[in-house]
HTML snippet that shows the backbone in 3Dmol.js (N, CA, C, O; Angstrom):
<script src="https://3Dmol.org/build/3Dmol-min.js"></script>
<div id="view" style="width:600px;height:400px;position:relative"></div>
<script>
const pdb = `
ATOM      1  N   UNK A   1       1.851  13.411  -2.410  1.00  0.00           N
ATOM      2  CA  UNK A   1       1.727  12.603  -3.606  1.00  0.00           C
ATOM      3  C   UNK A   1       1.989  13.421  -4.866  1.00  0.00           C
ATOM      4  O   UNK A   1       1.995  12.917  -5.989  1.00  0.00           O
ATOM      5  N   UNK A   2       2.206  14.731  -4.611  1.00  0.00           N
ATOM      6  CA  UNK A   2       2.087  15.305  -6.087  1.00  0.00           C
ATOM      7  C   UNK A   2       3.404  15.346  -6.428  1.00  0.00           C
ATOM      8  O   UNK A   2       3.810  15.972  -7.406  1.00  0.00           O
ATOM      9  N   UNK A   3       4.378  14.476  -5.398  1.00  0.00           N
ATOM     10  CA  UNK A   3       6.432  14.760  -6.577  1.00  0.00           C
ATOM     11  C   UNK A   3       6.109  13.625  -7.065  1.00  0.00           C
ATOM     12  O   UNK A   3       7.219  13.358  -7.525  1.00  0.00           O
ATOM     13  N   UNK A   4       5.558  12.850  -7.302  1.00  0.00           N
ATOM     14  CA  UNK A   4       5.395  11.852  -8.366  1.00  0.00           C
ATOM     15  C   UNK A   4       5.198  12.307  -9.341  1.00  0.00           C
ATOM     16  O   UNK A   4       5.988  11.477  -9.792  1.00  0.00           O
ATOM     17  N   UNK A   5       4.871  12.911 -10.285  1.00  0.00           N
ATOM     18  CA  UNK A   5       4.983  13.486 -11.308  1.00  0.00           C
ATOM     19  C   UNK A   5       4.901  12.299 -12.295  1.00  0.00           C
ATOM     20  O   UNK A   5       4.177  11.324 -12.495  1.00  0.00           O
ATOM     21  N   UNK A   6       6.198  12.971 -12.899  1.00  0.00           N
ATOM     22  CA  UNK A   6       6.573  11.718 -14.378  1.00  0.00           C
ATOM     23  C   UNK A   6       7.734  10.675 -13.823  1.00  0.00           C
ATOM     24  O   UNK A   6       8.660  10.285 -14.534  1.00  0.00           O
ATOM     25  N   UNK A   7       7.560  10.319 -12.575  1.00  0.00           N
ATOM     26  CA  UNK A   7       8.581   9.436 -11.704  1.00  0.00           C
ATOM     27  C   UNK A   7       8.163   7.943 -12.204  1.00  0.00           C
ATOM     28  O   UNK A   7       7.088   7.576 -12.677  1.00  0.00           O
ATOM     29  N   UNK A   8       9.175   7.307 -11.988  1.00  0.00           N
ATOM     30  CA  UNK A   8       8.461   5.594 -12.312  1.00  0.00           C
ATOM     31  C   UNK A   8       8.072   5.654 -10.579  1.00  0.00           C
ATOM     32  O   UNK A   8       8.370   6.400  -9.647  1.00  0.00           O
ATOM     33  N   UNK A   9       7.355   4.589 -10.732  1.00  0.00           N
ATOM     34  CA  UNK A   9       6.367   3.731  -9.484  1.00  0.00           C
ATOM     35  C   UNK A   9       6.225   2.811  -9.508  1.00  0.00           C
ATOM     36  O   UNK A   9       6.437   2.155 -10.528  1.00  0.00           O
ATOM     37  N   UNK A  10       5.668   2.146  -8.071  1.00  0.00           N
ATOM     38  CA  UNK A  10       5.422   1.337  -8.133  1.00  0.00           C
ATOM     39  C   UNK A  10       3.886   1.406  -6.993  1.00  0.00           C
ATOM     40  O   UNK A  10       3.824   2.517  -6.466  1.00  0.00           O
ATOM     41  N   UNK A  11       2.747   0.483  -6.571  1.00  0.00           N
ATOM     42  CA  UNK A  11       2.022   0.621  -5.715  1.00  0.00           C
ATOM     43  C   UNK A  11       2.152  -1.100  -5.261  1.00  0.00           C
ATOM     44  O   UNK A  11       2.047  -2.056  -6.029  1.00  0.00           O
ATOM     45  N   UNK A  12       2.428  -1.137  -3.688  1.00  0.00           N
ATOM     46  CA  UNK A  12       2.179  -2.319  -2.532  1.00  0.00           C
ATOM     47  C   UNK A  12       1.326  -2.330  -2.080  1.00  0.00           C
ATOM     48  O   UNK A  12       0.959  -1.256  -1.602  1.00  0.00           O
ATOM     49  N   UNK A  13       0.210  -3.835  -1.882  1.00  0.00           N
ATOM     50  CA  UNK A  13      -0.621  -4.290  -1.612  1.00  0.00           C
ATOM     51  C   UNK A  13      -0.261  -5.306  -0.502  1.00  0.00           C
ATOM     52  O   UNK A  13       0.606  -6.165  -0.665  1.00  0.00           O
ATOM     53  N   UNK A  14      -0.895  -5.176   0.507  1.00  0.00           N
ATOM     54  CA  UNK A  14      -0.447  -6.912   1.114  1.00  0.00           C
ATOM     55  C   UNK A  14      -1.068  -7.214   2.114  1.00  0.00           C
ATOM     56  O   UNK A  14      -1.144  -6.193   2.798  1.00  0.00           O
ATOM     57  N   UNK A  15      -1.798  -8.427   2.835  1.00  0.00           N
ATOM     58  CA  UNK A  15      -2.993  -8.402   3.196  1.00  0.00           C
ATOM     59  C   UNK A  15      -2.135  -9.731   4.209  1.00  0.00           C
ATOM     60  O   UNK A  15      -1.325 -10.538   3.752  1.00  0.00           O
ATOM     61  N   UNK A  16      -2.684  -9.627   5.914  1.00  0.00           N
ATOM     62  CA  UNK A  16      -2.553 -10.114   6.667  1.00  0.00           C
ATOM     63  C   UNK A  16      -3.540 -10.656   7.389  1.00  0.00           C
ATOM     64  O   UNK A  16      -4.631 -10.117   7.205  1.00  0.00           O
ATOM     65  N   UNK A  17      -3.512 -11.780   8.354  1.00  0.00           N
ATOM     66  CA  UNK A  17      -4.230 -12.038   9.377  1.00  0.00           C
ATOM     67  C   UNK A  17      -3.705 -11.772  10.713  1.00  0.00           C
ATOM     68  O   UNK A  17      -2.630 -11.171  10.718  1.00  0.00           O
ATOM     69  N   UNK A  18      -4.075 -11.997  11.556  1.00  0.00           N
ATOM     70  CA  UNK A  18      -3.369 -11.885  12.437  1.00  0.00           C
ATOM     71  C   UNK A  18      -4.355 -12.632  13.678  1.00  0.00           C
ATOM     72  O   UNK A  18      -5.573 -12.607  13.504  1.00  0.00           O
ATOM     73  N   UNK A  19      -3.963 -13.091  14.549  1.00  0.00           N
ATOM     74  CA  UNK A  19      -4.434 -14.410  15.547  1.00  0.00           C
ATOM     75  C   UNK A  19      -5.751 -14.200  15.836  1.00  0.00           C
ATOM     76  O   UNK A  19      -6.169 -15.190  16.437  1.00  0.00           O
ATOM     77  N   UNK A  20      -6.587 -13.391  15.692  1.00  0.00           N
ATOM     78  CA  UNK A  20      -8.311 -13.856  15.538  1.00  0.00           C
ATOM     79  C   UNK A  20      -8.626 -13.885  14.065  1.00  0.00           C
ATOM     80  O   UNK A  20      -9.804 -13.780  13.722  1.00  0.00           O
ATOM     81  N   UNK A  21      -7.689 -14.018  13.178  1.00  0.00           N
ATOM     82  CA  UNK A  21      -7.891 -14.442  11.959  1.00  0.00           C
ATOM     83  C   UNK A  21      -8.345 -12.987  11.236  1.00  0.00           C
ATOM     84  O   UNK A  21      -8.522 -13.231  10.042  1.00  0.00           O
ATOM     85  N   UNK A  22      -8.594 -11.586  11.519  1.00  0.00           N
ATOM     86  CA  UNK A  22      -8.862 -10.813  11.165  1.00  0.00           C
ATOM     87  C   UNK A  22      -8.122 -10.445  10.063  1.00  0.00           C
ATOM     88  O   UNK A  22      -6.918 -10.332  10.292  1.00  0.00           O
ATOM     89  N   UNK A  23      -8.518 -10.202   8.823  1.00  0.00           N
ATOM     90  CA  UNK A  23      -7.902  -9.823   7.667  1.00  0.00           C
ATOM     91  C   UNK A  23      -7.143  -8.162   7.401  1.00  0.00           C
ATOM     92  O   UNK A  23      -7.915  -7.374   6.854  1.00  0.00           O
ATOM     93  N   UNK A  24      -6.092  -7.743   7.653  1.00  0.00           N
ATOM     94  CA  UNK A  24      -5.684  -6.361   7.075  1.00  0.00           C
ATOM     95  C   UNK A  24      -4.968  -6.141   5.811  1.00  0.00           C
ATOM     96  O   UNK A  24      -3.965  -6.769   5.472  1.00  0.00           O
ATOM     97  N   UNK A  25      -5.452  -5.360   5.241  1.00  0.00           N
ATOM     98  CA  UNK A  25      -5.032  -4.900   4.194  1.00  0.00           C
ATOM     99  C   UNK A  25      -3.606  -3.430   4.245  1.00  0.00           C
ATOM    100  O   UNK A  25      -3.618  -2.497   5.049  1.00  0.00           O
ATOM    101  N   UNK A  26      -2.909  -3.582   3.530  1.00  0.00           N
ATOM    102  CA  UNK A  26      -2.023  -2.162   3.630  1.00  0.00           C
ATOM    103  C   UNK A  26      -1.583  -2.116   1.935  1.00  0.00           C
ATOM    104  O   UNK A  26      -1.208  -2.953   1.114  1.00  0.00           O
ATOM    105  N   UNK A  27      -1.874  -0.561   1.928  1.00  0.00           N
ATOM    106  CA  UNK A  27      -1.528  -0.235   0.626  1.00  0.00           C
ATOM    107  C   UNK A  27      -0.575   1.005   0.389  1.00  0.00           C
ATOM    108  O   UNK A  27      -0.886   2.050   0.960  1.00  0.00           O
ATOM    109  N   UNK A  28       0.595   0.981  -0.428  1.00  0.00           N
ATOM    110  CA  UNK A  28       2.020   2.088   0.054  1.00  0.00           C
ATOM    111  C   UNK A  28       2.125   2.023  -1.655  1.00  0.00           C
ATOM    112  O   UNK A  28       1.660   1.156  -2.394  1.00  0.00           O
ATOM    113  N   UNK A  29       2.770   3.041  -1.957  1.00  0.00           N
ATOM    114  CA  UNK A  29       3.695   3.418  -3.043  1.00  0.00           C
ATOM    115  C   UNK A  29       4.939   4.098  -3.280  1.00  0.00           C
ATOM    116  O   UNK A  29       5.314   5.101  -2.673  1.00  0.00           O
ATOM    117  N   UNK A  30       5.359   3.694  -3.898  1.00  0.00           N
ATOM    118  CA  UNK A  30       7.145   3.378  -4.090  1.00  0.00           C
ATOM    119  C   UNK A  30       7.738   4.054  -5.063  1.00  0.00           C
ATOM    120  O   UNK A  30       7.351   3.592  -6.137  1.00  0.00           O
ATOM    121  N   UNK A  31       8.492   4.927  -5.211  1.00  0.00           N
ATOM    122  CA  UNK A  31       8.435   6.129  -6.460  1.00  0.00           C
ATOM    123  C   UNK A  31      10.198   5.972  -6.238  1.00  0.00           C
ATOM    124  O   UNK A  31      10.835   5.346  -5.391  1.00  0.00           O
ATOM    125  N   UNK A  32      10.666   6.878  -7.456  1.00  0.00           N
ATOM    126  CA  UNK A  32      11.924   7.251  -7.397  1.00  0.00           C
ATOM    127  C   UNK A  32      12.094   8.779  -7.749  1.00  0.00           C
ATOM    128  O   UNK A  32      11.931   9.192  -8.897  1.00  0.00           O
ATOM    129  N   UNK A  33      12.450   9.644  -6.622  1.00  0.00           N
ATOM    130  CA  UNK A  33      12.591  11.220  -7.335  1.00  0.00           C
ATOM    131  C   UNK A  33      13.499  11.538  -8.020  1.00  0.00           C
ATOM    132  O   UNK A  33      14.450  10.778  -8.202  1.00  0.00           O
ATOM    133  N   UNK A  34      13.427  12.630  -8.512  1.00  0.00           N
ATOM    134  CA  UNK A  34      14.135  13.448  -9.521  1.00  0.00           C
ATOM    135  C   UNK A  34      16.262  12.764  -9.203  1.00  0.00           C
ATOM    136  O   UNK A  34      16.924  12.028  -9.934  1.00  0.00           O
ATOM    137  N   UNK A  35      16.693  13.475  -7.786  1.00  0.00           N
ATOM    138  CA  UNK A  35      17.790  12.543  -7.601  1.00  0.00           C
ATOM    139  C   UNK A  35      18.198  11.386  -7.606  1.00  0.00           C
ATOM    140  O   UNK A  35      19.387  11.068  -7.605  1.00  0.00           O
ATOM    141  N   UNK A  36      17.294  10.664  -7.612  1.00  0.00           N
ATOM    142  CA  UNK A  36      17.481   8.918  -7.620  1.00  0.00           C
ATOM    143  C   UNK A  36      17.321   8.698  -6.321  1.00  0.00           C
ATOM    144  O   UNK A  36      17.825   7.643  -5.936  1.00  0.00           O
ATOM    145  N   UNK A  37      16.702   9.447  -5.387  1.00  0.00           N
ATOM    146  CA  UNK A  37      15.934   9.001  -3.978  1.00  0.00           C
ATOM    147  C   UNK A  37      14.923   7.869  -4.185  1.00  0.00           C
ATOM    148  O   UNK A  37      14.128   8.009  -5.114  1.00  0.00           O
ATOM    149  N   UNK A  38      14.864   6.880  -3.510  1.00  0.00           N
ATOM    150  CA  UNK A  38      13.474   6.008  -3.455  1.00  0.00           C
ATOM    151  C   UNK A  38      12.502   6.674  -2.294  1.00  0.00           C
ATOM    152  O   UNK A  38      12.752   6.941  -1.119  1.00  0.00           O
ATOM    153  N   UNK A  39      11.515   6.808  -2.932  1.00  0.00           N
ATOM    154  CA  UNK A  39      10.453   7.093  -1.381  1.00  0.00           C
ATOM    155  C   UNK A  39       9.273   5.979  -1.814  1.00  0.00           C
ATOM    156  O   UNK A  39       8.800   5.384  -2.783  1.00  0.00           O
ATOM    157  N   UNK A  40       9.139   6.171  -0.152  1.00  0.00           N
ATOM    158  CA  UNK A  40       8.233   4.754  -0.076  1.00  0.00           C
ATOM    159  C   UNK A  40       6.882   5.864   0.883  1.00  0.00           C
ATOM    160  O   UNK A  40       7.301   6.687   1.697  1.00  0.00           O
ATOM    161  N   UNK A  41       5.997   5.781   0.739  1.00  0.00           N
ATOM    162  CA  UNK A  41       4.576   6.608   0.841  1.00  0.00           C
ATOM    163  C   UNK A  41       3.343   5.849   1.946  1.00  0.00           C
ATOM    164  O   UNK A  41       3.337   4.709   1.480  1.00  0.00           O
ATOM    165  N   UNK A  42       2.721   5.840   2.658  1.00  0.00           N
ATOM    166  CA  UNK A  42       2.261   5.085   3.361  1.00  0.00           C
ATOM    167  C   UNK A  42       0.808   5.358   2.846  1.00  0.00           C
ATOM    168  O   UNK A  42       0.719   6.567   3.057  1.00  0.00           O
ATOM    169  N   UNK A  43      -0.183   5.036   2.391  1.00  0.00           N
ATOM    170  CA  UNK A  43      -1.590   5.375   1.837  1.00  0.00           C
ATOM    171  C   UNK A  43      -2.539   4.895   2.840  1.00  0.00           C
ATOM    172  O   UNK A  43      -3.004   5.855   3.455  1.00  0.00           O
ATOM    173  N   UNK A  44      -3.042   3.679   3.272  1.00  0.00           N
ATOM    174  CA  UNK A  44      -3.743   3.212   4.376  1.00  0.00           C
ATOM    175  C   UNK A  44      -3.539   1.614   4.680  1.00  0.00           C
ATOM    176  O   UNK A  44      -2.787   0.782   4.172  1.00  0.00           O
ATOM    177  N   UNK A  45      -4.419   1.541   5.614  1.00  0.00           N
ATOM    178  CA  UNK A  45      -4.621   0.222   6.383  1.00  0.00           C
ATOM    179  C   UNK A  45      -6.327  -0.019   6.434  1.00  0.00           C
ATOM    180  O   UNK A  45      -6.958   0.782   7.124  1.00  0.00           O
ATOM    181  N   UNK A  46      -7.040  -1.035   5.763  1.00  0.00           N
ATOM    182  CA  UNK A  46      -8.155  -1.296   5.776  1.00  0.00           C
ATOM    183  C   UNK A  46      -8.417  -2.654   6.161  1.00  0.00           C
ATOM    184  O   UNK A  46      -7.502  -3.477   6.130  1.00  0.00           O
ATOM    185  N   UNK A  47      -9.520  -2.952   6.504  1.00  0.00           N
ATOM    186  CA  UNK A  47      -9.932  -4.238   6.906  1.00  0.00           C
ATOM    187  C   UNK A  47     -10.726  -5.122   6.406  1.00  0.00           C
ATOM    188  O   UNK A  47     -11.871  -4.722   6.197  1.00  0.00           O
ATOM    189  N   UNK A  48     -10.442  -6.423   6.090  1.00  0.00           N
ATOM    190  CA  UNK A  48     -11.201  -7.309   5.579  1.00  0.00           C
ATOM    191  C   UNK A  48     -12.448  -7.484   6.066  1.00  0.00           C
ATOM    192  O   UNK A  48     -12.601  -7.510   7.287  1.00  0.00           O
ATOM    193  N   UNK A  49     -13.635  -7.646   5.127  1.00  0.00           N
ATOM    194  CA  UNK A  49     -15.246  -7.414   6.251  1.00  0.00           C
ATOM    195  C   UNK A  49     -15.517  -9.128   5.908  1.00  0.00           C
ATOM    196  O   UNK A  49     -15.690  -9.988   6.771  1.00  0.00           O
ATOM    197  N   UNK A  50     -15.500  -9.352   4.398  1.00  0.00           N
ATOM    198  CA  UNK A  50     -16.322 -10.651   4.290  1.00  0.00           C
ATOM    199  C   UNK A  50     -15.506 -11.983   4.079  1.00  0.00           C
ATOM    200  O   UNK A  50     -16.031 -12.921   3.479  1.00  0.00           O
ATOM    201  N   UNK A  51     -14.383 -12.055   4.509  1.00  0.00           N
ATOM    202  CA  UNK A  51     -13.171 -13.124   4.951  1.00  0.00           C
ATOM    203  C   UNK A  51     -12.712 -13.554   3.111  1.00  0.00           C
ATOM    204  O   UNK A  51     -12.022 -14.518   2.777  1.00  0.00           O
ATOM    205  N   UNK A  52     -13.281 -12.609   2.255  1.00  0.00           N
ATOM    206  CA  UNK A  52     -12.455 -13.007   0.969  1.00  0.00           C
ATOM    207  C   UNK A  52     -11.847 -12.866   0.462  1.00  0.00           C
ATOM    208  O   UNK A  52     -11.599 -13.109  -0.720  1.00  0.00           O
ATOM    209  N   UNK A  53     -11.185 -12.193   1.603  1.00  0.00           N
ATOM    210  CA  UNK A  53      -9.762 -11.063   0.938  1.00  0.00           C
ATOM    211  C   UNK A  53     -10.431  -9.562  -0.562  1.00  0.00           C
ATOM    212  O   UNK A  53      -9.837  -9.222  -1.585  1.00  0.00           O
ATOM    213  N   UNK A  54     -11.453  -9.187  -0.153  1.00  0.00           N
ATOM    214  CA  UNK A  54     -12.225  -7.941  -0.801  1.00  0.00           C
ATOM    215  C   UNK A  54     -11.958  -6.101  -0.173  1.00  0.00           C
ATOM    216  O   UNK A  54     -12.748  -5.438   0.500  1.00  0.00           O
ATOM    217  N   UNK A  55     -11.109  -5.846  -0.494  1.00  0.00           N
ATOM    218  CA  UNK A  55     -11.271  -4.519   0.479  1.00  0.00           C
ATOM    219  C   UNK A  55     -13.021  -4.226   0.258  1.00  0.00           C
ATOM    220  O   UNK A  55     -13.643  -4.624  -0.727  1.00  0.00           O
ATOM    221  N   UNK A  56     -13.626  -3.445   1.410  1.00  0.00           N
ATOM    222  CA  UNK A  56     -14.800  -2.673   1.386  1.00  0.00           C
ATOM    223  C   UNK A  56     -14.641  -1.397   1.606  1.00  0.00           C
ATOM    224  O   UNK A  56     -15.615  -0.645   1.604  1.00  0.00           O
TER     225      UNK A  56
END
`;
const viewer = $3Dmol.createViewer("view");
viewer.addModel(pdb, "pdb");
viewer.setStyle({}, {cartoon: {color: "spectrum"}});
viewer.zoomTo();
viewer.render();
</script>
């Protein structure tokens, strides 16, 4: 995380169910380096506890 620097960004959020209705969360960020590379960053995967779409 530290070539982010003075890069523009961006951060992805996006939250799923999946067939016992269990809620996941995934959160990534999206940068552009110094060459004009896009990198895309993987941060985590958390789980919905109280069905309100709340990370805990």
């Amino acid at each position: 995380m530290n070539n982010i620097c003075d890069s523009y960004f961006t951060t992805l959020v996006d939250e799923s169910c999946d067939v016992s209705t269990k809620e996941q969360f995934v959160v990534a960020v999206r940068f552009v380096e110094k060459l004009s590379q896009v990198i895309e960053r993987f941060i985590c995967i958390s789980h919905g506890y109280d069905e309100a779409s709340n990370m805990q």
